[in-house]
C-alpha positions in Angstrom: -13.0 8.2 24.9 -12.4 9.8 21.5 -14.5 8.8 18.7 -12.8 6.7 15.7 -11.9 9.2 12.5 -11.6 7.2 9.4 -9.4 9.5 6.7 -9.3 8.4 2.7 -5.7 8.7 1.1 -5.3 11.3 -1.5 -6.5 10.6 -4.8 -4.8 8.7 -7.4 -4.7 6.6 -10.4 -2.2 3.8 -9.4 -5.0 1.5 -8.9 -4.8 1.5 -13.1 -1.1 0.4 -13.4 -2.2 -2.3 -11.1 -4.9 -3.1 -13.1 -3.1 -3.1 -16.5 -0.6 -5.5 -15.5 -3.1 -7.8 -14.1 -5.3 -7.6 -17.3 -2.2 -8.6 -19.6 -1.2 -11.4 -16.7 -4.8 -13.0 -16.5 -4.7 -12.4 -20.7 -1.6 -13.8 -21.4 -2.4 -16.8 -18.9 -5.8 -17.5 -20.0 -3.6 -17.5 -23.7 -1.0 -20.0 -22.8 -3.9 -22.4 -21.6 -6.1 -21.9 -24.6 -3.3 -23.0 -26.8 -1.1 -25.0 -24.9 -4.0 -26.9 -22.5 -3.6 -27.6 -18.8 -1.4 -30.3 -19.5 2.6 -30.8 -20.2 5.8 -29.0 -19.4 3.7 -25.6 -19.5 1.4 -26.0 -16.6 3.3 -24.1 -13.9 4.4 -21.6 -15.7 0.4 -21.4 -17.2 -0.9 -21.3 -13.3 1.9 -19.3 -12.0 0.8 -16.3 -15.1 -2.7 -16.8 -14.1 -2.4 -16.7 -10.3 -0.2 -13.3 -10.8 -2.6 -11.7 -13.3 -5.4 -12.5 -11.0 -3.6 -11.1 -8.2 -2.8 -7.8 -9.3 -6.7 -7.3 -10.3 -7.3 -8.3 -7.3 -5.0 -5.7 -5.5 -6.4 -3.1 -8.5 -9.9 -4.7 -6.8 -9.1 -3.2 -3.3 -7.5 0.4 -4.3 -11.1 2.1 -3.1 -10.3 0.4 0.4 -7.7 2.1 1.1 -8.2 3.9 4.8 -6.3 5.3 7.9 -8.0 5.2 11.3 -7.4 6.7 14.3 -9.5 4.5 17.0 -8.5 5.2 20.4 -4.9 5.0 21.2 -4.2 3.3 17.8 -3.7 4.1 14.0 -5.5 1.7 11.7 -3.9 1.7 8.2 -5.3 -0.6 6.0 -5.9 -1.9 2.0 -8.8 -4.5 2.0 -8.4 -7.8 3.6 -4.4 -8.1 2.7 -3.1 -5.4 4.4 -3.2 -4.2 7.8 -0.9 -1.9 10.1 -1.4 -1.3 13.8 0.2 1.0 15.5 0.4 2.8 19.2 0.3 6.2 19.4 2.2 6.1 22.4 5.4 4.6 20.5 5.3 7.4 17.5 8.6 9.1 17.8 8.2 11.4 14.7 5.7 12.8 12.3 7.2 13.9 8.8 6.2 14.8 5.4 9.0 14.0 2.9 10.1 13.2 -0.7 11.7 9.6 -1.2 14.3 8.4 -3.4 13.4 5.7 -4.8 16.1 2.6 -5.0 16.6 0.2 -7.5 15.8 -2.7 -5.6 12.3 -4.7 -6.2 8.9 -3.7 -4.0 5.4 -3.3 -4.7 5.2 0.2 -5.7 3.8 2.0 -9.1 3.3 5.8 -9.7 0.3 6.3 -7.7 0.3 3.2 -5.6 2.8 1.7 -2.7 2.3 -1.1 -0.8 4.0 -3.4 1.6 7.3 -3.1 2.8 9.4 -0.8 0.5 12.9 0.0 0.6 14.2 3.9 0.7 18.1 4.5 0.4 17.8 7.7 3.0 15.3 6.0 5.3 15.6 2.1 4.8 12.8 -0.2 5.2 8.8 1.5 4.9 5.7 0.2 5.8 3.9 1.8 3.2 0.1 1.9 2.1 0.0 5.3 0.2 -1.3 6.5 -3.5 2.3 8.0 -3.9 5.5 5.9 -4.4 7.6 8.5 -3.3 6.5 12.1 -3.3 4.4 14.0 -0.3 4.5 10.4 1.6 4.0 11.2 5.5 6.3 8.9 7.3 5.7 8.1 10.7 8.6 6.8 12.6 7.9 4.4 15.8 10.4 3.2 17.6 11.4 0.0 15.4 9.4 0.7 12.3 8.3 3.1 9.5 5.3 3.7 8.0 4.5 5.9 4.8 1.1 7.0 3.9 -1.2 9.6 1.7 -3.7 10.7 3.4 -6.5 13.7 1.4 -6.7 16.1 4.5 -3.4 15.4 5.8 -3.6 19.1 8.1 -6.5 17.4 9.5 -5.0 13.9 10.3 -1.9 15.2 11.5 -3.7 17.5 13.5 -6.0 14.5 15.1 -3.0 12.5 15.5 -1.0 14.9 17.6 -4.0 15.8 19.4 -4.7 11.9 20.6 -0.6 11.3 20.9 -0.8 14.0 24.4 -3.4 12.0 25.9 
C-alpha cells in the first residue's frame, strides 16, 4: 500500500484579509458593548459583530493548516477542524489547471484565500480550499462535484495523483 503524501498549498497572504476583517469585527464589537453594554435593543446586533469578528480570526487562526493528502485511494483536502473534503480517486474524471472568473454572487473568497463552496460562471459550483480566489486554481472534476485547490509543488501532486488514480 502507498504511503500517505501530505502537500502544503502555495504560499499566500490571504490569511491577512481574513485577519483584518476579523480584527475590525472583534474591535468594532468589543466597541458597541463598551459603550452601549450587554443590555437593550443592541445586544444581537453587539453578539452577532462579535461572533463574526471572532470567526474570521479564527478562520485567519487556521490558514497554516491548510493541507492536501493523498492517503491510499483517497484525497484529503483540509483547513483545520472546519473544513474537510474527501474524495475517491477512482471517481476523478478530470485533472485541470485553470483561471476562474469570478461572479458577482457572495462566497468566502479573498485575494489569496478561497474556501467553501464558491460559485464560477464557466464551471458553477467549487469546492474550494486554495490560497488563490481564482488564478492557477487546479480543479478536479468527480463525477458530481468540483474541487479547486493550490497546491506548492503542483508537478509533483499531480504527478502522485495520476500515479495512484491507475491503480
Amino acid at each position: 500500500m502507498n504511503a500517505s503524501m501530505i502537500f502544503k498549498p502555495r504560499s499566500s497572504t490571504g490569511w491577512i484579509w481574513v485577519g483584518a476583517i476579523g480584527v475590525v469585527a472583534a474591535a468594532a464589537g468589543f466597541g458597541l458593548a463598551g459603550s452601549l453594554g450587554f443590555t437593550g435593543p443592541f445586544l444581537t446586533i453587539t453578539l452577532i459583530v462579535m461572533a463574526i469578528g471572532v470567526g474570521f480570526l479564527l478562520l485567519a487562526a487556521f490558514f497554516p493548516t491548510m493541507r492536501y493528502e493523498i492517503d491510499g485511494s483517497r484525497l484529503l483536502i483540509s483547513y483545520g477542524p472546519i473544513l474537510r473534503y474527501t474524495i475517491n480517486l477512482a471517481e476523478i474524471k478530470n485533472i485541470r489547471r485553470c483561471d476562474l472568473s469570478i461572479s458577482i454572487v457572495s462566497s468566502f473568497r479573498f485575494p489569496g484565500l478561497a474556501l467553501f463552496s464558491v460559485p464560477y460562471p464557466e464551471v458553477g459550483m467549487v469546492h474550494m480550499c486554495a490560497t488563490a480566489s481564482s488564478h492557477g486554481i487546479l480543479l478536479i472534476e468527480t463525477r458530481t462535484k468540483k474541487y479547486g485547490i493550490t497546491p506548492a509543488d503542483e508537478p509533483a501532486f499531480v504527478a502522485e495523483l495520476r500515479k495512484r488514480m491507475e491503480h
